[in-house]
DOPA-393384 format. One line per field, with one value per residue (C-alpha): x, y, z. Coordinates in pm, whole numbers. Layout:
<sites>
c1: X / ...
c2: Y / ...
c3: Z / ...
</sites>
This chain:
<sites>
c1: 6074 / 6298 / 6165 / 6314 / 6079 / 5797 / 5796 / 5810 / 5498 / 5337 / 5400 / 5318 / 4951 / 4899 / 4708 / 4756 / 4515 / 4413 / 4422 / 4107 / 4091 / 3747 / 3715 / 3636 / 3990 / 4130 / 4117 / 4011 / 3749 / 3777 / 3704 / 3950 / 3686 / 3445 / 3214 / 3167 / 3221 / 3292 / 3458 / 3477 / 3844 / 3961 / 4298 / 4433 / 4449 / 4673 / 4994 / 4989 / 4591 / 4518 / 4264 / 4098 / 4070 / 3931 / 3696 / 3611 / 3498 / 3323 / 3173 / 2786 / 2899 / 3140 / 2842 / 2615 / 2915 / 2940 / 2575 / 2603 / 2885 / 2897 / 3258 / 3569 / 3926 / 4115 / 4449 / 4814 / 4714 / 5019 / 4890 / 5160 / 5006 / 4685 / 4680 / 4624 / 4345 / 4198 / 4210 / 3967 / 3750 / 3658 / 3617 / 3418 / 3227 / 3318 / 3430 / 3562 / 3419 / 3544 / 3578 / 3251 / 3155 / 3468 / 3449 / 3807 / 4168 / 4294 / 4567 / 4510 / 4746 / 4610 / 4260 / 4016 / 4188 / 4295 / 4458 / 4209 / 4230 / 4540 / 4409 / 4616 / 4760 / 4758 / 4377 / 4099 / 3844 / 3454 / 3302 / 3070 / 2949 / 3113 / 2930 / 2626 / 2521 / 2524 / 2236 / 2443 / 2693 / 2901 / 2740 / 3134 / 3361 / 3755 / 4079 / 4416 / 4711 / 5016 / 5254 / 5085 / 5196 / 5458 / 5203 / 4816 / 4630 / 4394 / 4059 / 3810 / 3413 / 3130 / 2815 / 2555 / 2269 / 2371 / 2386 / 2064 / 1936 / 2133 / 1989 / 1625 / 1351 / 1250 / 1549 / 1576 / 1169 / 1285 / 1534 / 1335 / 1075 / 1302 / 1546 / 1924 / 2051 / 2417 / 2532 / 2855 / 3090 / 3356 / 3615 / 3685 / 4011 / 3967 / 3882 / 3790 / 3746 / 3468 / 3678 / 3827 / 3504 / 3356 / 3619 / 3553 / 3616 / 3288 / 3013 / 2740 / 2887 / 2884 / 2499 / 2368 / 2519 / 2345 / 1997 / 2086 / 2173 / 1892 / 2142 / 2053 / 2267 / 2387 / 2705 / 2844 / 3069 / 3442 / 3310 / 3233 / 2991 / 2734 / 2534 / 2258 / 2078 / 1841 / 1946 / 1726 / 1925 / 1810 / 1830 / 1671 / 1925 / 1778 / 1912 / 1856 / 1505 / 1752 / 1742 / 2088 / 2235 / 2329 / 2449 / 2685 / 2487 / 2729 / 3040 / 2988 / 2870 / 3074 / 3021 / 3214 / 3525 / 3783 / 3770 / 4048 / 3954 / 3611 / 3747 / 3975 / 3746 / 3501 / 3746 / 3707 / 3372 / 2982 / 2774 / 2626 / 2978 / 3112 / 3285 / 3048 / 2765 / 2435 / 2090 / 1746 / 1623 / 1391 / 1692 / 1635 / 1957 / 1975 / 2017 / 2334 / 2210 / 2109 / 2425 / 2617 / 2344 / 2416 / 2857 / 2743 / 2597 / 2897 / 3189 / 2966 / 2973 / 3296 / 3593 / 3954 / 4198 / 4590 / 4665 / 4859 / 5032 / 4837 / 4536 / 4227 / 3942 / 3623 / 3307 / 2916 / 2903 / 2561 / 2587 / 2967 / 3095 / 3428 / 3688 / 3995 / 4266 / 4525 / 4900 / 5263 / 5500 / 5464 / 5112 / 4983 / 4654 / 4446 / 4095 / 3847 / 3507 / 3250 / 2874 / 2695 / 2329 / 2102 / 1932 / 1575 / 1587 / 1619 / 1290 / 1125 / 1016 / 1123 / 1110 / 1188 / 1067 / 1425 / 1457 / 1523 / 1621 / 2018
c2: 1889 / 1656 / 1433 / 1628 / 1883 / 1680 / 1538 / 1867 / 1959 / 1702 / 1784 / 2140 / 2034 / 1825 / 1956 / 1863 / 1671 / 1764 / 1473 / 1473 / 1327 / 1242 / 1315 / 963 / 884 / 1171 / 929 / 532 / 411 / 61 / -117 / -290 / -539 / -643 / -820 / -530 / -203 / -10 / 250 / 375 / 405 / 678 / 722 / 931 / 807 / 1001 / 1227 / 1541 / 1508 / 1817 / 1669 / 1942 / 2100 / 1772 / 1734 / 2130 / 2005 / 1727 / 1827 / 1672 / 1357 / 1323 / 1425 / 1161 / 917 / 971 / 930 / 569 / 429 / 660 / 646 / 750 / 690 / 911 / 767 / 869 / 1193 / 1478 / 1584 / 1613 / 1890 / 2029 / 2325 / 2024 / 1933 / 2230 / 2294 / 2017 / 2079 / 2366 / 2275 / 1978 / 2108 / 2439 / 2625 / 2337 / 2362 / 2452 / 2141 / 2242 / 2036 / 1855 / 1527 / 1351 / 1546 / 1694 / 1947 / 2217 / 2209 / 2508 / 2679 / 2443 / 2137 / 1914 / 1574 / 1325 / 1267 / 1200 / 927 / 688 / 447 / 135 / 187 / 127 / 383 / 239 / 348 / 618 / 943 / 1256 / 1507 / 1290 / 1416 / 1763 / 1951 / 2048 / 1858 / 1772 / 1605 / 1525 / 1448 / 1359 / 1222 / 1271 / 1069 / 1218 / 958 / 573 / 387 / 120 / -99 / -44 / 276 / 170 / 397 / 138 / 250 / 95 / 122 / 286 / 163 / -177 / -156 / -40 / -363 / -590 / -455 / -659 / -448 / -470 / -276 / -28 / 89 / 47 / 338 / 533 / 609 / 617 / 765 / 825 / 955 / 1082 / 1184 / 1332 / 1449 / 1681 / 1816 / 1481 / 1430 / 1224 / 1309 / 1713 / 1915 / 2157 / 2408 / 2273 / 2088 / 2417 / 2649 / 2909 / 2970 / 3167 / 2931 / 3117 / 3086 / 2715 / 2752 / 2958 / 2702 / 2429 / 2610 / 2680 / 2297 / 2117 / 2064 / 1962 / 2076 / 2106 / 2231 / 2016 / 2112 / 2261 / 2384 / 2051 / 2011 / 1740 / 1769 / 1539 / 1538 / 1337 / 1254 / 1068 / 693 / 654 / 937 / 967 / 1090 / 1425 / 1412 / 1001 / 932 / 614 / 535 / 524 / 439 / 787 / 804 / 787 / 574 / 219 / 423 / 592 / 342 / 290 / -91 / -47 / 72 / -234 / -405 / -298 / 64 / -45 / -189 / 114 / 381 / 130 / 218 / 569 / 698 / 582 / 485 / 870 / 1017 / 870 / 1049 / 913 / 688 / 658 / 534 / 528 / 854 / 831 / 784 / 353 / 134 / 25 / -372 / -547 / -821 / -518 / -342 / -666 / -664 / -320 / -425 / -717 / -468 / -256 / -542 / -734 / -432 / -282 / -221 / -211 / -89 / 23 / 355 / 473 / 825 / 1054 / 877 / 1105 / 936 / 1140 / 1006 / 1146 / 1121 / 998 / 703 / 594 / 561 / 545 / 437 / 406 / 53 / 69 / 119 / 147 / 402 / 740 / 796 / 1111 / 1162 / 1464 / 1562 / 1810 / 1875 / 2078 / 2141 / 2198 / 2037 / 2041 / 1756 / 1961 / 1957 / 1573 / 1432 / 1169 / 963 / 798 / 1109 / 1009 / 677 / 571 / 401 / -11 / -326 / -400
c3: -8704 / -8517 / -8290 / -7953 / -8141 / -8175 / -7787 / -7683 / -7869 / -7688 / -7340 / -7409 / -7524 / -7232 / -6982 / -6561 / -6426 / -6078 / -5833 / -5608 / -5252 / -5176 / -4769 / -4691 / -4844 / -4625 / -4312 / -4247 / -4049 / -3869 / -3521 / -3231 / -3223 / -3506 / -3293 / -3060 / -3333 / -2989 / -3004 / -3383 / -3487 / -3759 / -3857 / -4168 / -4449 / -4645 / -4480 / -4335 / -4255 / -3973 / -3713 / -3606 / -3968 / -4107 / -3795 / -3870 / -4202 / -4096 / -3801 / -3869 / -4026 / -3662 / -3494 / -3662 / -3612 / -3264 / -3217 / -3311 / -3119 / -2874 / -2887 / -3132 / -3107 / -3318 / -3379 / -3551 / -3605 / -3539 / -3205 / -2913 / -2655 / -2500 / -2727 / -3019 / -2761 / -2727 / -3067 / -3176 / -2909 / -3019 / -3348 / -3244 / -2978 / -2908 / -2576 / -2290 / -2005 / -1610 / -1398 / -1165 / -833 / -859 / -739 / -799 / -788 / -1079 / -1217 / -1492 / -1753 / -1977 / -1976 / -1897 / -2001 / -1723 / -1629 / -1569 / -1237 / -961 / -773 / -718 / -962 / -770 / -716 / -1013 / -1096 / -1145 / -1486 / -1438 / -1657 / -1613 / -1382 / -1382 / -1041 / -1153 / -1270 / -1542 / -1727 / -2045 / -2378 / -2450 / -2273 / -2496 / -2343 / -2477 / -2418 / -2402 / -2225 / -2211 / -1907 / -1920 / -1754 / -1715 / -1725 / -1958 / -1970 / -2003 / -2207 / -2199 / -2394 / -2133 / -2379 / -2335 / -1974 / -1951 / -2164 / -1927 / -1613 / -1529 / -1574 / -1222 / -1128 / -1378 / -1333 / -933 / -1026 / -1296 / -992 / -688 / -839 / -659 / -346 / -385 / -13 / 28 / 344 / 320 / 546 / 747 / 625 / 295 / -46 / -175 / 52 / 49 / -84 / -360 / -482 / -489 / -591 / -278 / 56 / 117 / 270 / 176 / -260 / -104 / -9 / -304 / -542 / -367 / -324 / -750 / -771 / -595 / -302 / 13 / 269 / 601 / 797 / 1076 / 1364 / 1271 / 896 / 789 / 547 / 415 / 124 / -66 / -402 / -619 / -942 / -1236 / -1330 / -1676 / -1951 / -2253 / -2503 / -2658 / -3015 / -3048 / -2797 / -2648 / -2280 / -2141 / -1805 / -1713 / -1337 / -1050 / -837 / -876 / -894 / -582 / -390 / -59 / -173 / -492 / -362 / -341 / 9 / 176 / 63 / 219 / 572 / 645 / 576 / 814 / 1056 / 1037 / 955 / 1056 / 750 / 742 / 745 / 459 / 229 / -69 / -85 / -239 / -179 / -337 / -390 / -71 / 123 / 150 / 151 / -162 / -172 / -215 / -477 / -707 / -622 / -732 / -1071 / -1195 / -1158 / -1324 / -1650 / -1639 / -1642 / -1956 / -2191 / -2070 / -2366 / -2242 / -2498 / -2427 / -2534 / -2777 / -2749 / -2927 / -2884 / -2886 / -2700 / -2788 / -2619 / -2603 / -2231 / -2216 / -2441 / -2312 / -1962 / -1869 / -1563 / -1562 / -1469 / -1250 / -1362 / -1295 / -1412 / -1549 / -1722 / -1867 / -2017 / -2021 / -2011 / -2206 / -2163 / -2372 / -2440 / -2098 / -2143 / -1817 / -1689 / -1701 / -2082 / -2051 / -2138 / -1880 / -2119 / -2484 / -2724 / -3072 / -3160 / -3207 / -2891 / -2952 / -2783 / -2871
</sites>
């Protein structure tokens, strides 16, 4: 036997190995910020990686992820459209949701996913939790970024558990038994109107989703309409017992807006005709100096990040609250929401034990 014969032999015994990728090689997990570890970043870590196959896969470790930071940022992954977005909502969370009681403008770009909001650019939007003020909203909320702006448009997060342990206890018990007031006015020639917010022109679809709702309503002259509910301030996360800031009572505060906002809609409407504004829950102005507290919480735990296109921006909507900065230029990113949880299976009080001082 030669030795062209002999190599041969070789090769022909050897058998292939199979190279394994464990899944925590399949992507990389790391932080913007050490100190603060908020949000959770995850990138793939090999080519070719499908996000919403891998996050199929991995669903309950995501889900226990997410439970601890509150926050993910999925980033260089292939995905370029909404259908990409849709796509790993569902196999994150399942269906997304309809944009219900709409409170800020927005376009839909295909099925229920939507641009996050057309206000303005030049103007900045207050962190807040999405749909707080309804009796039923989102557990997640995820943001997509298809086009970054050349200049701003960050979408700012902030911890809501750390808020809460910033505000004094006086004020946070204040709110856990007064509660909010959200008041809203519609049909005086800024913001929604009535029938866009509610997706009908019948009044009385208006009325039964209100009397549904825990709305309080009332119809003023030439179909205008005011409305007022009661909302809880502090939630108990149901899968984690934690307290969390959960609320739109600082973000809709006719005190938050910026001051010329403030001074020309002075001009224009009487205290009880704004077109949003909150109180305590029994109606009571609520005081500036806790007003100024509460901006206080948000600005120390808020995370500002640019975005990157492509960016996925997956939050649990009550541990994470979001705004968004002003910018300049063209700026696309788009909005999902999914798993409808109602605020009557949110306990009143600490439920797991879990619950602790950070």
């Amino acid at each position: 036997m030669n030795a062209s014969e002999g190599s041969a032999g070789r090769f022909r015994t050897m058998q292939r190995k199979a190279v394994r990728i464990t899944p925590d090689a399949v992507v990389r997990y790391s932080y913007l910020d050490e100190d603060k570890r908020f949000p959770l970043v995850i990138q793939p870590g090999v080519d070719g990686v499908n996000l919403a196959g891998w996050a199929a896969a991995n669903r309950e470790q995501l889900e226990a992820r997410l439970l601890q930071h509150g926050a993910i940022l999925f980033r260089n992954f292939n995905v370029n459209s909404a259908i990409h977005l849709d796509e790993f909502i569902q196999a994150t969370c399942g269906q997304p949701l309809e944009y219900q009681e709409r409170s800020s403008p927005r376009s839909q770009v295909q099925g229920n996913i939507y641009t996050s909001t057309d206000h303005p650019p030049d103007e900045p939007i207050f962190l807040h939790n999405e749909q707080s003020y309804n009796l039923t909203f989102p557990l997640r909320i995820l943001f997509f970024c298809t086009q970054p702006a050349p200049q701003g448009g960050a979408t700012p997060i902030a911890d809501t558990r750390k808020i809460f342990n910033r505000i004094s206890r006086e004020t946070r018990e204040r709110f856990i038994e007064k509660k909010y007031m959200y008041t809203r006015n519609f049909g005086d020639g800024f913001g929604l109107s009535w029938q866009t917010a509610f997706q009908t022109t019948d009044k009385s679809a208006v009325e039964n989703y209100c009397r549904r709702n825990d709305i309080r309503w009332e119809w003023k002259s030439n179909e205008r309409l005011r409305t007022q509910q009661v909302r809880r301030a502090v939630a108990y996360h149901p899968r984690t017992g934690e307290p969390a800031w959960f609320n739109h009572l600082t973000f809709f505060n006719f005190s938050t807006l910026e001051p010329a906002v403030r001074q020309a809609l002075l001009m224009m409407f009487s205290e009880e005709d704004l077109p949003n504004h909150t109180y305590y829950g029994d109606g009571s102005p609520i005081e500036p100096e806790v007003l100024d507290e509460l901006r206080a919480a948000y600005r120390q735990e808020t995370v500002s990040f640019p975005w990157q296109k492509g960016d996925i921006l997956m939050l649990d909507n009550m541990l994470a609250s979001h705004g968004r900065e002003p910018y300049s230029g063209q700026r696309q990113v788009l909005v999902g929401m999914a798993e409808p949880y109602s605020w009557e299976l949110i306990p009143t009080t600490p439920g797991s034990g879990q619950y602790r001082e950070r």
